[in-house]
C-alpha positions in Angstrom: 66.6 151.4 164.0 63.7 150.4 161.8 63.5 150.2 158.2 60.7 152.7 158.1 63.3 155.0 160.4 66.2 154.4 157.8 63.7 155.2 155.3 62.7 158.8 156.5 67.0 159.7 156.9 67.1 158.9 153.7 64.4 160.9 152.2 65.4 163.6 154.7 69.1 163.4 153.0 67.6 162.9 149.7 65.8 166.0 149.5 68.4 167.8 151.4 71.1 167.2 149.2 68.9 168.1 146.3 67.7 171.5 147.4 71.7 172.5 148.0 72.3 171.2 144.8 70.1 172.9 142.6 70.6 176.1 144.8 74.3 176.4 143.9 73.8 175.2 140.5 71.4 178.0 139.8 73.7 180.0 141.9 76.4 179.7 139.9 74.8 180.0 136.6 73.8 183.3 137.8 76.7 184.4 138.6 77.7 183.6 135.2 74.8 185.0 133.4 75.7 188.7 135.0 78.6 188.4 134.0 78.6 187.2 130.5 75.9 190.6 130.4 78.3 192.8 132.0 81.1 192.2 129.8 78.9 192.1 126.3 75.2 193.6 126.5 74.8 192.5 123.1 74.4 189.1 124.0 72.2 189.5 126.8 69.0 187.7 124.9 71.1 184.7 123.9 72.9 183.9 126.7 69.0 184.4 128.8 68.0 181.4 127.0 70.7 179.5 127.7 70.2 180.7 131.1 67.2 179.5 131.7 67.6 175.9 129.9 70.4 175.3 132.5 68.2 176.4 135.5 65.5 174.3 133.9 67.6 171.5 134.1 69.3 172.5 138.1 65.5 172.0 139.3 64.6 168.7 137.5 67.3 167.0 140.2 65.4 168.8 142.7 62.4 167.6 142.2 64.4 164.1 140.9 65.2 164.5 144.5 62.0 165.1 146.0 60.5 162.6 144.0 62.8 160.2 145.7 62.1 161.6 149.3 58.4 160.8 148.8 58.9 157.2 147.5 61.0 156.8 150.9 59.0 158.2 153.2 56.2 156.2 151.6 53.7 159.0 151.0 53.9 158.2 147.2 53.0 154.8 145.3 
């Protein structure tokens, strides 16, 4: 195997690992969210920002990730 073919598994497993990441973490906060919301309505505002700071956050490694994959694969600088 070439470098250049060790490169493109690695951008393959790079952005692989990163989608399934961020999909559970999202996932999971979800799951959360719904039900924090179930159990106190009151709080449903609030704990929406919060929400949505930690999703923030789950799809920066994604496209962390990505921006990895491209480097490897040598379509970017």
């Amino acid at each position: 195997m070439a470098v250049s073919e060790l490169a493109q598994l690695g951008a393959g497993i790079a952005i692989g690992f990163g989608a399934v990441g961020a999909g559970l973490g999202i996932g999971i906060a979800t799951k959360g969210l719904m039900e924090a919301m179930s159990r106190q309505p009151e709080i449903a505002t609030k704990a929406l920002v919060f929400f949505l700071i930690g999703a923030a956050m789950a799809e920066a490694c994604a496209i962390y990730a990505l921006i990895i994959a491209l480097k490897l694969s040598g379509m970017m600088g």
